[in-house]
LUMFIBA-422572 format. One line per field, with one value per residue: residue number from 0; residue in one letter; x, y, z of N, C-alpha, C, O in turn. Coordinates in nm, 4 decimals, padded with zeros to 6 digits. Each point is the difference from the previous one (the first is absolute). Example, Ala and Ser with C-alpha at 12.3 -4.5 7.8 and 13.67 -1.06 7.14 Angstrom:
% residues 2
seq = (0/1)
type = (a/s)
n.x = (01.3190/-00.1386)
n.y = (-00.5690/00.1069)
n.z = (00.7800/-00.1385)
ca.x = (-00.0890/00.0820)
ca.y = (00.1190/00.1190)
ca.z = (00.0000/00.0060)
c.x = (00.0900/-00.0770)
c.y = (00.1200/00.1090)
c.z = (00.0000/00.0730)
o.x = (00.1036/00.0509)
o.y = (-00.0019/00.1108)
o.z = (00.0665/00.0169)
***
This chain:
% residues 63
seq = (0/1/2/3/4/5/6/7/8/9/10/11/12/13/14/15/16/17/18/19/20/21/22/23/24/25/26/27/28/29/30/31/32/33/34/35/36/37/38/39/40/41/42/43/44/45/46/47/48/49/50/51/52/53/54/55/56/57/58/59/60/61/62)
type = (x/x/x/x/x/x/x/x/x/x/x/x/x/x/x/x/x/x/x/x/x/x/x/x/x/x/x/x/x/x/x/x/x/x/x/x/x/x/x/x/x/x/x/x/x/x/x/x/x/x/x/x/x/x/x/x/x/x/x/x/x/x/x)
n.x = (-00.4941/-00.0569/-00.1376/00.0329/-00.0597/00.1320/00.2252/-00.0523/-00.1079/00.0966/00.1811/-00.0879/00.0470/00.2115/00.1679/-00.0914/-00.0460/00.1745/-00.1275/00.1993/-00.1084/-00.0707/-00.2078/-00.1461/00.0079/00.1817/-00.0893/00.0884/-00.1063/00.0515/-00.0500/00.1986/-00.0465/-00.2076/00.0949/00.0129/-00.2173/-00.0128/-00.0817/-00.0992/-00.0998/00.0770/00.1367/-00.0915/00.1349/-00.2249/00.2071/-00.1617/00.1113/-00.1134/00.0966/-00.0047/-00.2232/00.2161/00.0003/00.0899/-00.2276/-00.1331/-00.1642/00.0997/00.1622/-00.0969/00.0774)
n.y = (-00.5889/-00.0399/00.0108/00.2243/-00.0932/00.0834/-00.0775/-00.1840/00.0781/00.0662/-00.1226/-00.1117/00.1471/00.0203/-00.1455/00.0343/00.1056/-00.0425/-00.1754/-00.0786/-00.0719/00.1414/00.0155/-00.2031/00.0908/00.1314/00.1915/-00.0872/00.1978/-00.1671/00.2037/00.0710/00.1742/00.0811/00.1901/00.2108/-00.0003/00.1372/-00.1505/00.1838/-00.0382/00.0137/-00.1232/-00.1736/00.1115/-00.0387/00.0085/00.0624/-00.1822/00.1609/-00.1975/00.2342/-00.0645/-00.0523/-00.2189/-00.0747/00.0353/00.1447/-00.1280/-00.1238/00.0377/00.0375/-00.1765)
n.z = (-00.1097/00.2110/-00.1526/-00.0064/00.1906/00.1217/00.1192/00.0947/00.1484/00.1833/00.0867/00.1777/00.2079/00.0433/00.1429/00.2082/00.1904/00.1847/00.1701/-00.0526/-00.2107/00.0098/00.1245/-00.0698/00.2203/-00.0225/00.0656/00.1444/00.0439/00.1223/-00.0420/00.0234/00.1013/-00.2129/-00.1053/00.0918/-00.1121/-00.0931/-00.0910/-00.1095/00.2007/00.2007/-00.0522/00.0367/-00.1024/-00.1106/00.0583/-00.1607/00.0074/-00.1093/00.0960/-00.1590/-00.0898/-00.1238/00.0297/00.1929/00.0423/-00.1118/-00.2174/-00.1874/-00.1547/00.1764/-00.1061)
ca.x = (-00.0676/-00.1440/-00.0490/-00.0976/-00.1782/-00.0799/00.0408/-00.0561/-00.1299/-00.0225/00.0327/-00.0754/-00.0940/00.0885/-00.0451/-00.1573/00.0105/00.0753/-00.0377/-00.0690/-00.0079/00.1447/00.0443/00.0713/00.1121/00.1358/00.0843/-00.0828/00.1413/-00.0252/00.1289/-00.0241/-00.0145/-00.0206/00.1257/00.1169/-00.0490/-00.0482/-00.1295/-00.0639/-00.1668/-00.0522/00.0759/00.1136/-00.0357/00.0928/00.0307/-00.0011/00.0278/-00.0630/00.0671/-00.0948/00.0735/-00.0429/-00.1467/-00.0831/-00.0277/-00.0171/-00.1208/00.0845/00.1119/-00.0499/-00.0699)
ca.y = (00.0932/00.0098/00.1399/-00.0292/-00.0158/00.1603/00.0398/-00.1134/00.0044/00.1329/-00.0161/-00.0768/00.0586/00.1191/-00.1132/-00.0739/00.1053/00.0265/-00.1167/00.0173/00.1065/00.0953/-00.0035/-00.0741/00.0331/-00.0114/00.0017/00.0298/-00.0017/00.0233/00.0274/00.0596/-00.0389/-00.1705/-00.0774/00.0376/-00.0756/00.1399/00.0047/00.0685/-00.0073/00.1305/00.0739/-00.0441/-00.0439/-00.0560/00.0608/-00.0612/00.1090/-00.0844/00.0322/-00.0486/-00.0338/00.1288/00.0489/00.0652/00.0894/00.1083/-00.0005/-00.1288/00.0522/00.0410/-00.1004)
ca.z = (00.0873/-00.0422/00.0001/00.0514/-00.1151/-00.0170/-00.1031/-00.0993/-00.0696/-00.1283/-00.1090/-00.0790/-00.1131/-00.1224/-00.1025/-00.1156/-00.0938/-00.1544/-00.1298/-00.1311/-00.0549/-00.0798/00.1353/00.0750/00.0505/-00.0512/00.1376/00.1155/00.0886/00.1458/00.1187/00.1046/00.1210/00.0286/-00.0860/00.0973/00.0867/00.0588/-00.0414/00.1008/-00.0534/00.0017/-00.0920/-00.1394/-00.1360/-00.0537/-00.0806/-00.0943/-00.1169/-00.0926/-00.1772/-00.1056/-00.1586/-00.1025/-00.0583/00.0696/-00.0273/00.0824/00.0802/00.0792/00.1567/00.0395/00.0860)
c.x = (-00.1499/-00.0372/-00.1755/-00.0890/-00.0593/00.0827/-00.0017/-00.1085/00.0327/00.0953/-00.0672/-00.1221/-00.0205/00.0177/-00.0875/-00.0626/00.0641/00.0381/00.0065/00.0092/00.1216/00.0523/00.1212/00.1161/00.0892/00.0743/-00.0446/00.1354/-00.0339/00.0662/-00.0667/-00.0634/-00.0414/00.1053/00.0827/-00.0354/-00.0379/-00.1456/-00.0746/-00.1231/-00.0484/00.1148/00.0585/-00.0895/00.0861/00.0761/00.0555/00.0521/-00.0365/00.0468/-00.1306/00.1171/00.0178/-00.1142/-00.1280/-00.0461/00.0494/-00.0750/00.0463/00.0758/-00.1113/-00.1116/00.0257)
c.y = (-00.0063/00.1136/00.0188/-00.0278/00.1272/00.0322/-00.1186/00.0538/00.1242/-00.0418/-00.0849/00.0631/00.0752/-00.0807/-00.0656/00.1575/-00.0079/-00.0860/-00.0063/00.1175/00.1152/00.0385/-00.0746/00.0028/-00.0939/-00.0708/00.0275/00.0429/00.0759/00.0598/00.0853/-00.0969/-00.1726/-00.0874/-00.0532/-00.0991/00.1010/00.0736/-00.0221/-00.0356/00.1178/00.1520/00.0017/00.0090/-00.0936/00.0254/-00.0675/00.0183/-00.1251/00.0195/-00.0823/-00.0453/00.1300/-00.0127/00.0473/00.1429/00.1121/-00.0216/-00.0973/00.0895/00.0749/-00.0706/00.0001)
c.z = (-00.0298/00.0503/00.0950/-00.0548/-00.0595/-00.1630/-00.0944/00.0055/-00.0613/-00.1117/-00.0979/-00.0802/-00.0674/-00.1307/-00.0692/-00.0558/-00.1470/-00.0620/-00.1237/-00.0728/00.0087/00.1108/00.0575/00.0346/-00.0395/00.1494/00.0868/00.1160/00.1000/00.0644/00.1354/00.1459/00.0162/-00.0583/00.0983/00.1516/00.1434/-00.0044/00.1430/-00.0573/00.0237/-00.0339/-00.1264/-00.1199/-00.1049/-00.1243/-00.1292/-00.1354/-00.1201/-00.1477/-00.0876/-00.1052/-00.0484/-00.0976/00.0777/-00.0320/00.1354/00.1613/00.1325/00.0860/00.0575/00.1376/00.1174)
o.x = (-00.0349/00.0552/-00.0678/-00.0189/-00.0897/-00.0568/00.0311/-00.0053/-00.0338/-00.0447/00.0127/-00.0594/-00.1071/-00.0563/00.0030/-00.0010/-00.0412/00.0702/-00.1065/00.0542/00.0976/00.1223/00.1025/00.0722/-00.0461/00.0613/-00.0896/00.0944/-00.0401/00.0719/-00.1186/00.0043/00.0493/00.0024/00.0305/00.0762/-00.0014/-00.0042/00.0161/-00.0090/-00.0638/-00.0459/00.0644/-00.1087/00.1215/-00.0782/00.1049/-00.0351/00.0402/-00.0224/-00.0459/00.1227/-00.0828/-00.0462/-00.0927/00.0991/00.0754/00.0249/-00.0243/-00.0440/00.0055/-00.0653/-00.0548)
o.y = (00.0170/00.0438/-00.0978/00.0290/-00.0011/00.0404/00.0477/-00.0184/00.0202/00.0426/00.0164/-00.0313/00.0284/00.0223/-00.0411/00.0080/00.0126/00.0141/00.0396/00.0943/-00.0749/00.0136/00.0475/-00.0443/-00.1138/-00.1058/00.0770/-00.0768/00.1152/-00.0749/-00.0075/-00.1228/-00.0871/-00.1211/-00.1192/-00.0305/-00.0675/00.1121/-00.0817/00.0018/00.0513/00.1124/00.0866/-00.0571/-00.0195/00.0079/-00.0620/00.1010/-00.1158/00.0842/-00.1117/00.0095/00.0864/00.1007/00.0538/00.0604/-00.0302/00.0312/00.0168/00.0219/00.0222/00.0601/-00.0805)
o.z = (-00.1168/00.1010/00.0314/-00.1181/-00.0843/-00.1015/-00.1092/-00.1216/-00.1166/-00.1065/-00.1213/-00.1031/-00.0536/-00.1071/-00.1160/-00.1229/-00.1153/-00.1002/-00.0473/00.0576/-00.0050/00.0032/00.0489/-00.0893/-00.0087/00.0138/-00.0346/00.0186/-00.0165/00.0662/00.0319/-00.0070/00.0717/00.0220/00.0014/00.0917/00.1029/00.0506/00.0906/-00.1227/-00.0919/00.0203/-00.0593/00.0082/00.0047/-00.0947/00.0178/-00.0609/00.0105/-00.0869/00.0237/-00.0006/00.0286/-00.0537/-00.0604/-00.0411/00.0926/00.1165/00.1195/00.1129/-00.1210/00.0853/00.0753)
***
C-alpha cells in the first residue's frame, strides 16, 4: 500500500527528529484511516504510535 505524500513526509519527519541519541524509535505503527487506506487530505489525521527503548528518558516519550 503506498501512502500519501502528506503522510511519507510527516512520518519521515518525526523520524529524523528522533534520529539517533536515546530517542530513536523501536517501532513505528501506523493505524487508523491512512493505515486502512482511507485517508483524507483535508480530514484525516495521522495517527501514530511510537515505541522508544526502555532506556529512553522522560524528556524522550514526550517528543
Amino acid at each position: 500500500m503506498l501512502l500519501p505524500p502528506r503522510v511519507q513526509h510527516y512520518i519521515a519527519a518525526i523520524l529524523e527528529t528522533c534520529k539517533g541519541g536515546e530517542c530513536a524509535p523501536v517501532s513505528v505503527i501506523l493505524f487508523g484511516s491512512a493505515a486502512a487506506g482511507g485517508f483524507s487530505g483535508t480530514v484525516s489525521d495521522v495517527d501514530l504510535i511510537l515505541v522508544l527503548p526502555d532506556t529512553a528518558g522522560r524528556s524522550a516519550s514526550l517528543v
